[in-house]
N, C-alpha and C positions, 0 to 999 in steps of 0.2 A: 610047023609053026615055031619061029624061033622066039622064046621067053626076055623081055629086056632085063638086067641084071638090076634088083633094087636097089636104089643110094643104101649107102653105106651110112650110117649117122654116127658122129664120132662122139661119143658121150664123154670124152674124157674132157672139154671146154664149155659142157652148156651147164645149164644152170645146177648147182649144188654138186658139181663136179668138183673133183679136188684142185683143180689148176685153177679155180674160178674163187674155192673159197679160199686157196693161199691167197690170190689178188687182194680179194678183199681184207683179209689178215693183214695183209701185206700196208693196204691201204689206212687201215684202222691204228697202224704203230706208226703210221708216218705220221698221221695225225695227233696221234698222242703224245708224238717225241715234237711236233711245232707248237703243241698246248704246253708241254713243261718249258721250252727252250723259252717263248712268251710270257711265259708267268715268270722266269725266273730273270728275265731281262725286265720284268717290271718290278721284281723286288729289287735288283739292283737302282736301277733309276730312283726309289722311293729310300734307298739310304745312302744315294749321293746325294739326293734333295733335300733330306734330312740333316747330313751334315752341310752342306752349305748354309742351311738357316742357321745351325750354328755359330757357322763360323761367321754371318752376317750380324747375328743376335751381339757377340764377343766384340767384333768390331764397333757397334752401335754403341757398346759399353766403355768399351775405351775411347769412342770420340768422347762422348759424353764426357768419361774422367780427365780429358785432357781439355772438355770444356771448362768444365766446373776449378779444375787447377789452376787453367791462366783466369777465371773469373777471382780466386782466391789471391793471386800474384798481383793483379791490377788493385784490390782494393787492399792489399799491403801496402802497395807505391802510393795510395792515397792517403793512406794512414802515413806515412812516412813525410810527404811532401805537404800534409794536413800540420802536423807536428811543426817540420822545419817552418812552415809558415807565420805558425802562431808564435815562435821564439821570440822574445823583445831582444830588439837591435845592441849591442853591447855600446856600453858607453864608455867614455874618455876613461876611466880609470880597469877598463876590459881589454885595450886595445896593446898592452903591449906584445910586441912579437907579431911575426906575422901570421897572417889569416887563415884559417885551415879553411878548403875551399873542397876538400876530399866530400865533403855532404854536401855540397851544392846542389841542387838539382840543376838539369838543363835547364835554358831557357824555353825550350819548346815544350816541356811537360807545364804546363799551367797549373795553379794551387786550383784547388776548389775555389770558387769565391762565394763568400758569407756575407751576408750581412746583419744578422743575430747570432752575437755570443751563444746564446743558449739553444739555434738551430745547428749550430756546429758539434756543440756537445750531443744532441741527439743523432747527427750525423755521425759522428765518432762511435758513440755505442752500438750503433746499427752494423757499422765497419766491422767493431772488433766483433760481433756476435758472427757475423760472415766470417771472420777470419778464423772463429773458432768452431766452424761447419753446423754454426744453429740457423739453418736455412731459413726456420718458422719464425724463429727470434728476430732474424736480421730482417726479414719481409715488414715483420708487425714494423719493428722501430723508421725503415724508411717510409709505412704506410702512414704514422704517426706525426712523421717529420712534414710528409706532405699535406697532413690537414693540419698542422698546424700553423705552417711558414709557406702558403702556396705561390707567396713570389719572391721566396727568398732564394737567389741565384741556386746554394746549394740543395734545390731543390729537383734541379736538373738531374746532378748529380743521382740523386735518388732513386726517381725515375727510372736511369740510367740502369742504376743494380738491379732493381726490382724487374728489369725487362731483360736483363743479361743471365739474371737466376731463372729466369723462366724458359727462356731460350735453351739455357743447355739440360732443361728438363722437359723439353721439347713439347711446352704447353705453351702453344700458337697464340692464341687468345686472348691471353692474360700479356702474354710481351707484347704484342700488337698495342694494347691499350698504355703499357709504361712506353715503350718507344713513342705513341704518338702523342704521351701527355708531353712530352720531352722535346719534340719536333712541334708541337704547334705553338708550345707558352715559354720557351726559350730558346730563337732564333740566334741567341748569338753569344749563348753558351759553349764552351769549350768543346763540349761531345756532340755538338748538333750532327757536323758534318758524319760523325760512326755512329749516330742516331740513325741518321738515313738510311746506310748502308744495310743497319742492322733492320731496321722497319721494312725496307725493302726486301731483305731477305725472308722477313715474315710472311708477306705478300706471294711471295711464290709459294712457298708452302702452302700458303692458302686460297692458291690458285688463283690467285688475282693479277693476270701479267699485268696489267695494265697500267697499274697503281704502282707495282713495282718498276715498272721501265720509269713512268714520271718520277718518283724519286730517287733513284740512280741517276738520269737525266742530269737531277740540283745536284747532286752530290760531285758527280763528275765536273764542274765547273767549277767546284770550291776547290780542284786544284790538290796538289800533296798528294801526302799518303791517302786521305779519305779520296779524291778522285782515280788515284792508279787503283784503288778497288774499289770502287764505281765502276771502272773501265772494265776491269778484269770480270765480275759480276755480271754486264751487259754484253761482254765477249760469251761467254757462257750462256746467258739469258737466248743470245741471237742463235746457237750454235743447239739449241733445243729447239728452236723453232723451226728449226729446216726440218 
């Protein structure tokens, strides 16, 4: 009788054999080198994110300060063009030599227009305290201005500041209400037309396209500077909404 020869079992790949537990050693550092390579591509990403908020924060600040600078620039040129307005005209015995015209203002910049001596002086003080960075000051004396003289023309004006102060301290709420005192109780104020603009930019930020496309819409028809940024504002407005 001839014996068949037993399989042979090769111990050296079955279980808890050395070739089996390199495998899994083997297995176990691959794993461990895609967990550190992962964590360590997630702390990079969280201080490029970090720095970008930075560098968004920095930005924000310097819109801001180049808001609040040309809002300090603008009520300079009011105080100034305030001033040359209220000058009494020179008379016959002022007039020799000719005219210095070097302080003229444009014809296109328009005075404030008053119609109480004594809302102007409140308007002036309100100016210089704005000129002099008392944010609080200047707010009270235009909030003052406008309970006192609520249809005196330079009240617009008022308005005007109170809703531009607000704006580049990017409290929506509060310039929404001075833009629209300014847009609905003086139609044909000097600033209506960059009322609009300005209310309408409110509007988006406060997510109300709607209200903002309609007044963009008025603003764009009054033509000028106020409609080429009308224009520009609803070239934008439409370029979001695709």
């Amino acid at each position: 009788m001839i014996w068949a020869q037993a399989p042979v079992e090769d111990r050296s790949i079955g279980p808890g054999s050395p070739a089996q537990l390199q495998a899994e050693q083997q297995a176990q550092e691959q794993e461990q080198s895609a967990t550190i390579a992962l964590y360590l591509e997630l702390q990079t990403l969280r201080t490029e994110v970090s720095l970008l908020r930075g560098l968004i924060e920095e930005s924000n600040y310097e819109i801001q300060r180049l808001q609040s600078r040309q809002a300090t620039d603008y009520a300079n040129l009011d105080a100034r063009i305030l001033g040359l307005n209220s000058v009494p005209a020179a008379g016959p015995s002022q007039a020799s030599g000719p005219a210095d015209t070097t302080n003229t203002p444009s014809t296109e910049i328009a005075p404030p227009q008053i119609d109480s001596e004594t809302a102007a002086d409140q308007y002036r003080a309100a100016l210089d305290k704005m000129r002099a960075g008392d944010r609080e000051g200047a707010l009270e004396g235009f909030r003052q201005l406008i309970g006192d003289y609520p249809t005196d023309p330079v009240v617009g004006d008022a308005y005007y500041w109170v809703g531009q102060t607000h704006w580049v301290a990017d409290e929506n709420e509060e310039a929404r209400e001075a833009f629209t005192g300014l847009v609905n109780g003086f139609k044909n104020h000097r600033r209506y037309g960059e009322a609009l603009n300005k209310l309408a930019e409110v509007y988006i930020k406060l997510n109300d396209q709607q209200q903002a496309e309609t007044l963009l819409l008025e603003a764009e028809q009054l033509g000028g500077d106020v409609g080429a940024r009308a224009s520009e504002l609803l070239e934008e407005f439409s370029q979001q909404q695709i």
